[in-house]
Structures are given as structure tokens and as C-alpha cells.
N, C-alpha and C positions, 0 to 999 in steps of 0.2 A: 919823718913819716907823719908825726904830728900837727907840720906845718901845713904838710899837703893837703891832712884830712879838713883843717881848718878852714884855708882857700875854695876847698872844693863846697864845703857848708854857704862861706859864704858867697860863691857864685851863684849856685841853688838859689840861695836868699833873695839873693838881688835880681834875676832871673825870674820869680815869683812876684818880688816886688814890682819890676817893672810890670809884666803879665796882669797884678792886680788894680796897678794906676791905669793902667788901659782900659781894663775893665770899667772903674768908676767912672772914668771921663766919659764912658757912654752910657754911664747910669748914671743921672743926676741925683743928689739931695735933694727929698722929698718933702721929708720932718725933720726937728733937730728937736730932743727931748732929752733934755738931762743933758746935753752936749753929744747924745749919742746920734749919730744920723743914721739913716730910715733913707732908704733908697730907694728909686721909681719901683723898680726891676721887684721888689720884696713887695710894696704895697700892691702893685697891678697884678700881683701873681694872687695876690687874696681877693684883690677887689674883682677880676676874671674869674676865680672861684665861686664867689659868693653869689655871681647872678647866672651862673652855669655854662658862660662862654667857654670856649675852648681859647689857649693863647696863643694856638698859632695859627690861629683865625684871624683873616686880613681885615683893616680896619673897614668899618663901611661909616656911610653920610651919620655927620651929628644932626641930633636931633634936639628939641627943650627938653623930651623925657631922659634922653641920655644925659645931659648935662646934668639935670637935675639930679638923677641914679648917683653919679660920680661924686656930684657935689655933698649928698647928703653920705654917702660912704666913707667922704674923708673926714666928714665930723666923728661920727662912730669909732674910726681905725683912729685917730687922734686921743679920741676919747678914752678908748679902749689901753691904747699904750702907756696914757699918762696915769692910768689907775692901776697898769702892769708895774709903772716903774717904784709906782709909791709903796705895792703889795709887796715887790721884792725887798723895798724900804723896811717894810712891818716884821720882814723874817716868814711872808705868813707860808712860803712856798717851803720852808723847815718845820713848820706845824707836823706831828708826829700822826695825826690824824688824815692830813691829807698826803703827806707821807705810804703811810698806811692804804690810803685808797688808789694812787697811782701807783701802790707796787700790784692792786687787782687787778685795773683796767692793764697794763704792761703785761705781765702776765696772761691776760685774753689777747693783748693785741700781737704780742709774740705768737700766737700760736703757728699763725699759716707760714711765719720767716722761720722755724726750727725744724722741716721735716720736709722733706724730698718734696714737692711737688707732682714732679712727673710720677713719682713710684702713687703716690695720690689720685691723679688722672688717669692713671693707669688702672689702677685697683678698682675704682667707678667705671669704664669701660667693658672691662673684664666682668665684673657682674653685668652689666647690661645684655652682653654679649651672652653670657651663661642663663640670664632671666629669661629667654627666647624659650626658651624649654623645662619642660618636667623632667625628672628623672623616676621611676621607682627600682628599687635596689632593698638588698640584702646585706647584712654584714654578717661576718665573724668575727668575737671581738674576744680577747684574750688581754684582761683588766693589770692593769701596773700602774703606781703610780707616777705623779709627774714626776716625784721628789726621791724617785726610789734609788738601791743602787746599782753598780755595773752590773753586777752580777746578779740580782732580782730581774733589771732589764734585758739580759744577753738570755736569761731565762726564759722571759715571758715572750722575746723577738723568738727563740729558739720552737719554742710552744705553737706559737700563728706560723713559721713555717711547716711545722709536720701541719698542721691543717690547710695550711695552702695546697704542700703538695699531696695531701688524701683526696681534696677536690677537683684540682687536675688531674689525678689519676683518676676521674668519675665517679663518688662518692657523691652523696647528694647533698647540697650544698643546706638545706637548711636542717638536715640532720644532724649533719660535723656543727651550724651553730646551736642548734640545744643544746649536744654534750658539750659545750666553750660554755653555756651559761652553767648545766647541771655542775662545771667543776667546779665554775666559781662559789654558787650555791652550796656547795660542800664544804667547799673553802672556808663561807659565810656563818657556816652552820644554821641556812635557811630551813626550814619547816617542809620537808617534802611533800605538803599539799598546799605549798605557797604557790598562788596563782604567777610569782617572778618566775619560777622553774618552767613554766610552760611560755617560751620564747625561742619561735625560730630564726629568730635572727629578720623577719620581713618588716622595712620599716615606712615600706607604704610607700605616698607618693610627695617629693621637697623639691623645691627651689634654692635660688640663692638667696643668701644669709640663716636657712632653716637648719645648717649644720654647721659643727664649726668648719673653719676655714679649710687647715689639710683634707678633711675627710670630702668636704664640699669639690675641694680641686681634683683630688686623687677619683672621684666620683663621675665628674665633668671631662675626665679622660681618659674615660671609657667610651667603650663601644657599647651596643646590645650584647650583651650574653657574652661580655667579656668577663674576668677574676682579675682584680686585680694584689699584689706583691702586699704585705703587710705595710700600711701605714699606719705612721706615729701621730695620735693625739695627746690631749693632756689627758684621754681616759684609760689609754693603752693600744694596743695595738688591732689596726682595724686591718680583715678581710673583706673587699667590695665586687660583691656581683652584681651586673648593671642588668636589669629586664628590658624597659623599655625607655625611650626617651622619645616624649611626644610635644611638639610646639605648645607653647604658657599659656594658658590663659588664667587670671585669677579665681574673679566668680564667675558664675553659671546658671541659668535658671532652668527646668527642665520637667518634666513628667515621667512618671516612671512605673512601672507597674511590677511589684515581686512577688513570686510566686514563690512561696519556702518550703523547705522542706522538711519543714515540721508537721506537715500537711501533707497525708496520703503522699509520701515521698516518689514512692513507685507512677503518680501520674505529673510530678512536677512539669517535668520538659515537657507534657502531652499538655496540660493546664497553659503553659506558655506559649506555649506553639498553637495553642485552638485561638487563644485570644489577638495572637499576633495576624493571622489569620480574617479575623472578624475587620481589625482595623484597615487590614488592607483594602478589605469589603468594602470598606463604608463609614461603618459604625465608628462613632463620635470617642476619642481616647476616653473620655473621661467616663463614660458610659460603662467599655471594658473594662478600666481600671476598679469602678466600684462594683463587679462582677467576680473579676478573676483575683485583686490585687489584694494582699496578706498583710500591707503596711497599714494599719490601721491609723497613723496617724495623719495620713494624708487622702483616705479615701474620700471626703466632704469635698477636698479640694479636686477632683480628679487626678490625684498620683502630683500634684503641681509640686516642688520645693523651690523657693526664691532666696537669689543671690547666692548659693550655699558656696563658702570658698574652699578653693583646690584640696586643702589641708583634711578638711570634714569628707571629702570623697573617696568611697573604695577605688583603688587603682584600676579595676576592671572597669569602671565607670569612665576614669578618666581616659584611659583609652578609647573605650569606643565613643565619648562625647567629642572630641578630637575627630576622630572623623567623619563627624555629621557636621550637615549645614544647619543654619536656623531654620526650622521646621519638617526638617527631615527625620524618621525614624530608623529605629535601629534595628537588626534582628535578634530575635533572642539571643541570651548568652547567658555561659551561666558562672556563678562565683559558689565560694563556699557557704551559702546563705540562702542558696537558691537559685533560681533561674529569673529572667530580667528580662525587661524591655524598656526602651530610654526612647523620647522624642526632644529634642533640641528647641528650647525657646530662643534663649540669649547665649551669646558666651565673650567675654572680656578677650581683648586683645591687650600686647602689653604698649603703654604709652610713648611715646616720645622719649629719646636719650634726658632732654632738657628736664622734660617734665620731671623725668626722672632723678635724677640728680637731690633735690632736697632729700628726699625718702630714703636713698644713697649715703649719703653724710650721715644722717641717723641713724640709719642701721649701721654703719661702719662705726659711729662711735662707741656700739657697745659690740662691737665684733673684735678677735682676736685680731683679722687682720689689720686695725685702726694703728699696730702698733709695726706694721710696716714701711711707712714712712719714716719714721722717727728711728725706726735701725736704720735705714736705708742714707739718709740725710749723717745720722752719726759716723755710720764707715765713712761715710764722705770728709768729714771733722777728723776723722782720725790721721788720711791722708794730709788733708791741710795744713794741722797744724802737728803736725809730725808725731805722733801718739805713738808710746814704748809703751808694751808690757816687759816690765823685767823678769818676770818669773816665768816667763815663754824663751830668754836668753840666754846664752852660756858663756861660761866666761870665753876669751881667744886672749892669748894663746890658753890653753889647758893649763887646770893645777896641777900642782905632783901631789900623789898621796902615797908614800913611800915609795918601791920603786916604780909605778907608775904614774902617767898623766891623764888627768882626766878631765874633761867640761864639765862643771856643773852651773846651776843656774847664777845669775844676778842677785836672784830673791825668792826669797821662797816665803809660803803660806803657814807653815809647821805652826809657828807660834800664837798665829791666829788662830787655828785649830785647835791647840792645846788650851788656849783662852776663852775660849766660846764654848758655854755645856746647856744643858736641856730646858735650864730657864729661857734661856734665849726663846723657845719654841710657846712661854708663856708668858711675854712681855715683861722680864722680870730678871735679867741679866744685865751687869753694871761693869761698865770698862774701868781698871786700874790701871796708872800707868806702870808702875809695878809690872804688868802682864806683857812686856815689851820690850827687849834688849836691845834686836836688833833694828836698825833703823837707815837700813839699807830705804831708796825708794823701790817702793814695790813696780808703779807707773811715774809715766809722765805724759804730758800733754802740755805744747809749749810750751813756756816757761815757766809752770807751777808741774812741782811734784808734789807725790804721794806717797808715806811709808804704812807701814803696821798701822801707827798711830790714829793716822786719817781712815783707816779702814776700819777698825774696829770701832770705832766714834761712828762712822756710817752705821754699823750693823748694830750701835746701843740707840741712836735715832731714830731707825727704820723697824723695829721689832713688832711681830705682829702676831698673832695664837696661830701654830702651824702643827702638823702633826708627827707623829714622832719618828725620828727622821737620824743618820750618823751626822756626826757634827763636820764630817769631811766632806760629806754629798753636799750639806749646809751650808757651809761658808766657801766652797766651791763655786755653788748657784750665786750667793749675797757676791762674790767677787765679780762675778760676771753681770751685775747690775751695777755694782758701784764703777767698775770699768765706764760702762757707757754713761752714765750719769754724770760722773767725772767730764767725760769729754760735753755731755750735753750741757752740762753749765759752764764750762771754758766759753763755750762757743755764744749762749745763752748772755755771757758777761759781758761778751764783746761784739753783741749786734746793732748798739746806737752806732760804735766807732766803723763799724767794716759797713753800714747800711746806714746812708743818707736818709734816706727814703723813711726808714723807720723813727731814726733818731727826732724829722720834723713831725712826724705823726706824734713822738711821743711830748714832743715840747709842747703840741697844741694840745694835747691832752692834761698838761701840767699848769700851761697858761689858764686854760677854759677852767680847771680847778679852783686855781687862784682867782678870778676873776669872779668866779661863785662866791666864793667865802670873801674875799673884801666886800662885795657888792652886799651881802648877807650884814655883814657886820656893819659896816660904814651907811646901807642906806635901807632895806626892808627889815631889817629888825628894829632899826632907830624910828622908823614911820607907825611901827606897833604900838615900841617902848615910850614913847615921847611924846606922853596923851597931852600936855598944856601945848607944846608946841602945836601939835594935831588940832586940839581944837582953835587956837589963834588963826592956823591956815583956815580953816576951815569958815572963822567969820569973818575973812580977809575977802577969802574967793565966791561963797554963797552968793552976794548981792551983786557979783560982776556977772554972774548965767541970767541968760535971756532964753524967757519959755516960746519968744515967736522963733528960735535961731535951732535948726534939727540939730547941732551937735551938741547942744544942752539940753535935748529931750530927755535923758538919765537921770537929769537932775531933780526936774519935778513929777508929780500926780498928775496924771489926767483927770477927767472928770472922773469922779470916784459915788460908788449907792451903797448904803449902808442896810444888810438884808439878813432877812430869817429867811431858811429856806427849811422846808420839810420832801421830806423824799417818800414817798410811798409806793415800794414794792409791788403790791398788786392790786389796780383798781377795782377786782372785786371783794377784797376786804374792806374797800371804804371808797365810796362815790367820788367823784371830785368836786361835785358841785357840794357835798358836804364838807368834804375837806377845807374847800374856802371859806364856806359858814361860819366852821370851829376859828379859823385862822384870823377869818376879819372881825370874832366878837372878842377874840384872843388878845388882839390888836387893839381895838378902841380900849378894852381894859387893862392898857400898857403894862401887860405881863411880860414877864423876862421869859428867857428862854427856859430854864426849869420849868417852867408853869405851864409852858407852852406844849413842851414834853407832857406832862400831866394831862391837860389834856386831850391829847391824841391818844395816849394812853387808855383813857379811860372810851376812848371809841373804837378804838381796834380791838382786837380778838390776841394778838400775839404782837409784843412789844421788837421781835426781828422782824416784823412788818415793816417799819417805817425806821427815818431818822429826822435827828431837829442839829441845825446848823446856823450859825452867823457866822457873815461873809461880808468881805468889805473888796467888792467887785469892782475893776478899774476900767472904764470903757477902751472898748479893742484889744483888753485882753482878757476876756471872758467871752461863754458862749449861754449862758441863760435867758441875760434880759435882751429883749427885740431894743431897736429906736424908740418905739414907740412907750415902750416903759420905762423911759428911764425920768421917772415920776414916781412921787409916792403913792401908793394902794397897795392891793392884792390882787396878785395873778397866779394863775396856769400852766403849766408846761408839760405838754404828755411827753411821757419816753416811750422806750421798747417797752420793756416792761412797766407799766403802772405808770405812774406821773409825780412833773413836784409841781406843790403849792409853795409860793412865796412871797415876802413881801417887803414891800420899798419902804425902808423908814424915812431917808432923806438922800439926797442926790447932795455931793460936795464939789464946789467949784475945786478947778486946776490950782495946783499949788505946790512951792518947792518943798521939796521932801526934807526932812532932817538930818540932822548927823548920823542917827543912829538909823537912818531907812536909808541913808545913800553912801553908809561907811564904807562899802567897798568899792568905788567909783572915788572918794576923795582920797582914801589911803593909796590910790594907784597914784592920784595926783599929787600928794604929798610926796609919796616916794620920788617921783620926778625933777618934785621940788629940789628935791634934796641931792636927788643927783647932781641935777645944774649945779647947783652952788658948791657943788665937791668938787666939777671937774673946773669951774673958773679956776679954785683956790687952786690944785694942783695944775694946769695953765699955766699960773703969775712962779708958781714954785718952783716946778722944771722947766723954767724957760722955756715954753715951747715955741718951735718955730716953725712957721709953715712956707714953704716956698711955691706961695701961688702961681707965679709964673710956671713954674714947672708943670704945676697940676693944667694951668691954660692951655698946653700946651698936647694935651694927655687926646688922642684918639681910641677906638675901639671898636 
């Protein structure tokens, strides 16, 4: 049997081998670096990348610019490799820092490979499709916790059923929800004139993502004037009665006129109705509105409110704004507030699916349902790779325990439970292994198991301030996270080997790493560090720039004017033709600028009037002095406000700049320097070999 497994290995092998010498023979050697060879087929997949071709884009006619594109690409991809091979030389890719930051970037770039997609796609359509509409709805809510137990929960399920079926059988639906808050409120030992106690349960008018998840879905399928069966949140158990559900729109702009009834209540509706009346007439909304209208804060406007979003609108609002066009009015109607009249300026439609989509993503990452994929993607892992819970198993055949037989489980929890006590619930509980006999596995997934030991090591890791709680309900809930967590990093350990695709993403994120930090170390911190060398280049290369040639215009000044400039504020605190006076007697008594401050000083009235400035102005890159003065005197220059006086002390021929006015321009050049001469030396080092002919031969 041995022999056969043997033979059959190496058919495979040979089989592969041939399969791969076929391969290479239609993929020629490109580079040879370190004796490693660099294949067509690898460089023309980056260098197709790099300038945004598609590769299975037919070649077209060569051109100089294409030649030249390719030509200059292989120096780069050359270059590039030969400082990869020396980095991995350095260890620098075991550096515990950059270590450290490719476990980040992996970790983000893992995300979209660890979770279902389609349940993804899915979940963004599904809001889209639910965003089409408003809902306004009532609940009843009969409070339990997430964490609570069977028998708290069968309690509180038990409770929203007698209120289900008191509403079905015709009871008034936001009666039965006060008495569901009054109980709680009793429960709470609330303050019977606390404003919570007064809640009928109406909770206005929401969209999708404005609840959580179940409640949002179990809401969305409904009818009108359906009740819906108690659904489970993380708050307790909800009752949903749906009102109305009216097409979305976000914001709204509108005019409005209310009439309250805090005001001679007895002629409300007559108040509203006279005025609604008037408008049909004729008479201008806004006219009526600061007539008849009780809102005091929008009477100046005529009744107008802008943009106000859905969330800020009474529901009675939103309904009847829904069935107006832009600029159509409404008939009165009344709320508990009063009676009303609404005219339509704007009203939001919802965008585009695409549009939509970013705003999606974000609201999903802090929504419950964000974590529906990542179940969804997990059962999927569970089937894969063959995932046991053993404490879900019983033994086959049966044990005896005296004279009968009986199943019981693989593995059980007991020990766990008995290990774990109420510090756990204050970040403050410590695993001994002492607290562990048995070491049955509890799971498996593939070929790593998991006993006692791994699980309670999970729950002394994961420890978090939680409220007080049985330690059976506890370590119940923590099993059923470490389950899937388990499977998610089985699966999470094994996505370079099962995912090409990822694996090359992740190496060029590890290259481009490496390639930072040697480049860092070996050439822009050395061009810092290395100020004799820096300044040698620098009187090496000075005298080679020519100020007649544009790509050594960086190098030097232009014609440059050496100026006082004063700014004055407001030309009726001080003339300008005086301001020149003070400037040019200022001037001939070659006062410095102090003095010059002084005084102006002393001819103003208030010293934030003015300011005194020298400037060393470079022509064509200023906008003060004209052509014409760029000579010494004293000039003029009105602004918006007020004007400046200034003046030319001397014009300075063009001239190369210094080290210290052009350092960021040679330390680029330096660093360049420095490049070259790394990548010859590492060139002669790793042998590099380039097989031009092949590249001759390269179309695209």
C-alpha cells in the first residue's frame, strides 16, 4: 500500500512538472536577480497594472511613448526587486514593528474575504427596498433582558402574549402599552409623577436603520392596521401595530399654519377653516398665516420651516405632506395640538440604489444587522471544514448506568460553570488549571481541537463589566461566541493558503512595507543624517545649474526688491499723500523699521490702524509692485479698504540661491544621488540579469 501511495505522489509530481516546464517555455526569463528568475508573464502583469491596461487587452501599434513607458518601467521593476532582495537580506521584513503593522493593514484587508457577501448585498438591497417608505407604528413592550434566564424570558414571552391577545380581542392598543410601561415603572420604583410613566407606546414616524434590526423587519411586514406576534430584541419583547406607511422622503420644506388649542379651543376647527377659506380666495399664505397662525416662531416667516427632516415631523404631517404636490395645499386637519394647514414647497425623493450604497455601509457598521454576514459566512466555515460541537453529541452506542443504558453527551460545560463566579462579570476573574479535570474536546473545527482549557482562557481574555447575571446563562452565551470565533479564525488562518488572490494582495502590502523602510533607512534619513556629505553634493552640483535652462529655475532668485511696506487701514485716518511724506522723510533719514513704526505712530490716532512690514519681494511672485517700480523711491498702492505706502530700497539682480534657501530642492537631489549609487552597488551584488531581447520583444 505504501508503494502504491508512493508512485501515485510521484506521478502527480511529474505530471505537475511537466505541466510547469510547459508553462515556462511559454513564459520567458525576464530578470535574473540573485539567481532568482522573474518571468515575462509576473513583470507584464505589474507593468499592465501600473499604467491601467487591462491584460487581456489585444496588443495595438508601438509607439516612441510606449517604448519609452516599458523601457523606463523596467529600470523601476529592476530596481525595485534588487532592494527587495537585499531588504529580505537585512531581516528588515522580521522587523517586529513592521511586523506589527502588516498584522493592521491584513486585518482591514481581510475584512470583505471573512463574511458572506451575498447575505451583504443582500442586507443593502433590503434597506433600499424598505427606505421607499415611512412607517408610523406603536409598540408594546414588555422589558427582559438580553442576558436574562429561561425562565425570566418564558415569563416576559408569557406577559406580551396576554397583551397580544387583549388587543386582538379589541382593547385599545395604546392603553394595554401604558399599563406594559406603568408595570415596568413599578417594577423600577419610578416616581409616579415621572414624565416615563406617561408613554403610550406611539413612537412616531422611522425609516430604515432608525430601529434596531428585528423590530425594523418585524415592522416592514406589516400591513396598515396590522398587530403584529411579540418580537424579540435585545430590549425585550416588542408588540407592533403598523398605522400608516407612506412613500420616503427625507427633508421637506413647507408652510404651515396652527391653530391651538390653547386658544379659545371651542372656535379652533372654525379658526382653521375661516382661514383655509381666505386662501382659497386669494389671499397670500403668509398674510393668513400671520393672522390666524399660533406658531409664534415662524410667523415673520409666513408659517415657512426649511429642510425639516422626517424624524422632527408629527406623523399627521407626514401623511398628509405625502400627498401633496409642490405647491399644493392641504385641507385642514387636525392633531393633538390643534388643527393645521400645510402647503408643499419641496420634498426629497430617495436617491439612487448606488448613490446609496456608501451611507449603507455606515449605517450597517454600527447596526445589529452588520453582524449578519459574519454568522452567515461562519455556518458556511462550519460546513467546510467539518465543525463538531461535542457537547451537542451523545455517545452511540449508549452507556449503561446500572441496569440501564443511556446517551449522554461527548462533553459537557459543568466544570466550566462551576469555574467561572461573579468577578468574571467585573473584569477580575483568573483561570487556574487546577479548575479543569476533564479534557475531553469540547469542539472541533478541522484539525485543531478545543477543550475546557481553551475555553475558559477565552472567557479570562474576553472579560468585560456585565450585569449580574447566573453563571450558567454566562458561560452558555461566552460558549456560543467562542464556538464561532473558533471557526472564524480557523478560517481567518487559512485565507492566504485557500485565497490566491488575497495571499498576492497581502505580499504586496508586505513588499511596499519593506520597501518603505529600507528606502527610509538606506536613503531619506541618510540624505538628512549625512550633512558633510550633503553639503560636498551640494558644491559639486551648484555650479553645474544654468539660470538661462527652465528646469533649473528652483535653483536661483529672480530679480528680487528689498521693501518697507506700511498698510493703512483706513484712508480717513491718515491721507495718503501724507503717508508718503512721513515715509519718504523716514527714508532719506535711513530709519529702520522701529522708527518707521514710531512714526506713524505718532500720526495716527489708534495704533490697529496701520502696520510696518519688510519684505524681500521676488518678481512674478508678488502682486504689490507694477513694472514700473521696480526701482528705488516711494510709492502708493490703494486697496479696498484704505492703501499701502511703500518703498524700494534696492532692486537685486538674479542669482543662485543657497543651501539653506534651496535645501529642499538638493536634499531631493541628494537623496537620488544616493539612490543611484545603491542600486548599481546592489546590480554588481545580485548579479542582475536582464534579458533584453526578451523585453524587445514585449508588445501591449
Amino acid at each position: 500500500m505504501a508503494i502504491l501511495k508512493k508512485l501515485f505522489v510521484f506521478i502527480v509530481l511529474a505530471a505537475c512538472s511537466v505541466a510547469l516546464y510547459a508553462q515556462k517555455s511559454n513564459d520567458p526569463v525576464i530578470f535574473e536577480i540573485n539567481g532568482k528568475k522573474i518571468y515575462k508573464s509576473e513583470f507584464m502583469r505589474e507593468f499592465l497594472r501600473s499604467i491601467g491596461k487591462d491584460p487581456a487587452a489585444s496588443p495595438t501599434a508601438c509607439t516612441y511613448e510606449k517604448r519609452k513607458a516599458l523601457t523606463d518601467y523596467v529600470e523601476l521593476y529592476v530596481n525595485y526587486r534588487a532592494k527587495l532582495e537585499d531588504a529580505h537580506a537585512q531581516g528588515i521584513d522580521t522587523l517586529p514593528s513592521l511586523v506589527a503593522e502588516l498584522k493592521g493593514y491584513r486585518n482591514e484587508l481581510a475584512s470583505p474575504y471573512l463574511i458572506d457577501s451575498a447575505t451583504s448585498l443582500r442586507l443593502m438591497k433590503e434597506a433600499y427596498d424598505r427606505n421607499h417608505y415611512t412607517l408610523h407604528a406603536s409598540h408594546i413592550l414588555v422589558r427582559v433582558k438580553p442576558n436574562a434566564e429561561p425562565k425570566d424570558t418564558l415569563e416576559a414571552y408569557n406577559k406580551a402574549m396576554e397583551y397580544y391577545n387583549r388587543v386582538m380581542g379589541g382593547e385599545n392598543f395604546n392603553r394595554v402599552a401604558n399599563e406594559a410601561v406603568q408595570v415596568f415603572c413599578d417594577q423600577m420604583r419610578i416616581d409616579p409623577d415621572d414624565k416615563r410613566r406617561r408613554d403610550d407606546g406611539d413612537l412616531g414616524c422611522f425609516t430604515v436603520f432608525d430601529m434596531v434590526y428585528p423590530f425594523e423587519t418585524a415592522a416592514y411586514n406589516l400591513q396598515p392596521g396590522e398587530i403584529s406576534k411579540p418580537v424579540r430584541t435585545q430590549f425585550g419583547y416588542h408588540i407592533i401595530k403598523l398605522y400608516t406607511k407612506v412613500p420616503y422622503f427625507g427633508k421637506s420644506t413647507f408652510q404651515h399654519i396652527w391653530c391651538s388649542t390653547d386658544k379659545r379651543p371651542e372656535y379652533t376647527e372654525y379658526r382653521a377653516r375661516e382661514a383655509y377659506d381666505q386662501i382659497i380666495n386669494g389671499t397670500d399664505f403668509a398674510v393668513v398665516c400671520a393672522n390666524y397662525s399660533d406658531d409664534n416662531s415662524t410667523l415673520s416667516n409666513g408659517g415657512l420651516m426649511v429642510d425639516v427632516p422626517i424624524r422632527q415631523i408629527p406623523s399627521e404631517y407626514i401623511f398628509m405632506l405625502s400627498q401633496l404636490k409642490p405647491g399644493e395645499l392641504s385641507v385642514p386637519f387636525q392633531t393633538q395640538y390643534g388643527w393645521h394647514i400645510l402647503k408643499l414647497i419641496s420634498r426629497d425623493s430617495i436617491p439612487a440604489y448606488e448613490d446609496m450604497v456608501p451611507l449603507y455601509k455606515q449605517r450597517m457598521a454600527r447596526d445589529t444587522r452588520s453582524n449578519e454576514p459574519r454568522k452567515a459566512f461562519i455556518e458556511q466555515c462550519k460546513k467546510k471544514y467539518n465543525f463538531i460541537d461535542y457537547t451537542q453529541m451523545k455517545t452511540k452506542p449508549a452507556v449503561k448506568k446500572g441496569k440501564k443504558s443511556v446517551a449522554v453527551p461527548l462533553a459537557t460545560l459543568d466544570e466550566c460553570v462551576k469555574a467561572v463566579d461573579d468577578r468574571v462579570l467585573n473584569r477580575q476573574w483568573q483561570f487556574a488549571d487546577s479548575m479543569v479535570t476533564d479534557l475531553r474536546p469540547l469542539c472541533s473545527v478541522g484539525d485543531k481541537e478545543y477543550n475546557a482549557v481553551d475555553f475558559l482562557r477565552y472567557i479570562e481574555r474576553n472579560q468585560h463589566a456585565d450585569r449580574p447575571q447566573s453563571m450558567q446563562v454566562y458561560v452558555d452565551n461566552r460558549y456560543k461566541m467562542f464556538l464561532d470565533d473558533m471557526v472564524f479564525s480557523y478560517a481567518d488562518a487559512r485565507l492566504e493558503e485557500e485565497n490566491p488572490e488575497f495571499a498576492e494582495l497581502i505580499n504586496e502590502y508586505r513588499n511596499g512595507l519593506m520597501i518603505f523602510t529600507y528606502n527610509n533607512d538606506n536613503v531619506w534619513t541618510r540624505a538628512f543624517a549625512d550633512t558633510v556629505g550633503f553639503q560636498n553634493f551640494y558644491r559639486q552640483e551648484a555650479p553645474k545649474h544654468n539660470i538661462d535652462n527652465p528646469d533649473d529655475a528652483v535653483y536661483f532668485w529672480n530679480e528680487r526688491a528689498q521693501v518697507t511696506v506700511v498698510t493703512i487701514n483706513d484712508s480717513a485716518s491718515l491721507k495718503p499723500s501724507k503717508g508718503v511724506k512721513i515715509l519718504q522723510k523716514a527714508v532719506k533719514k535711513q530709519l529702520n523699521r522701529e522708527q518707521i513704526y514710531g512714526k506713524f505712530f505718532s500720526a495716527l490716532p489708534d495704533s490697529a490702524h496701520f502696520t510696518v512690514d519688510e519684505q524681500l519681494l521676488e518678481r512674478e511672485h508678488q502682486e504689490l509692485l507694477s513694472d514700473a517700480q521696480w526701482r528705488p523711491g516711494v510709492y502708493v498702492a490703494p486697496q479696498s479698504h484704505g492703501y499701502k505706502v511703500f518703498c524700494v530700497h534696492r532692486v537685486l539682480d538674479p542669482c543662485l540661491k543657497s543651501i539653506k534657501e534651496a535645501r529642499g530642492y538638493y536634499v531631493n537631489d541628494y537623496q537620488n544621488y544616493l539612490d543611484k549609487q545603491l542600486v548599481d552597488t546592489l546590480r554588481k551584488k545580485y548579479n542582475v540579469v536582464i534579458h533584453q531581447d526578451v523585453i524587445d520583444e514585449i508588445t501591449y
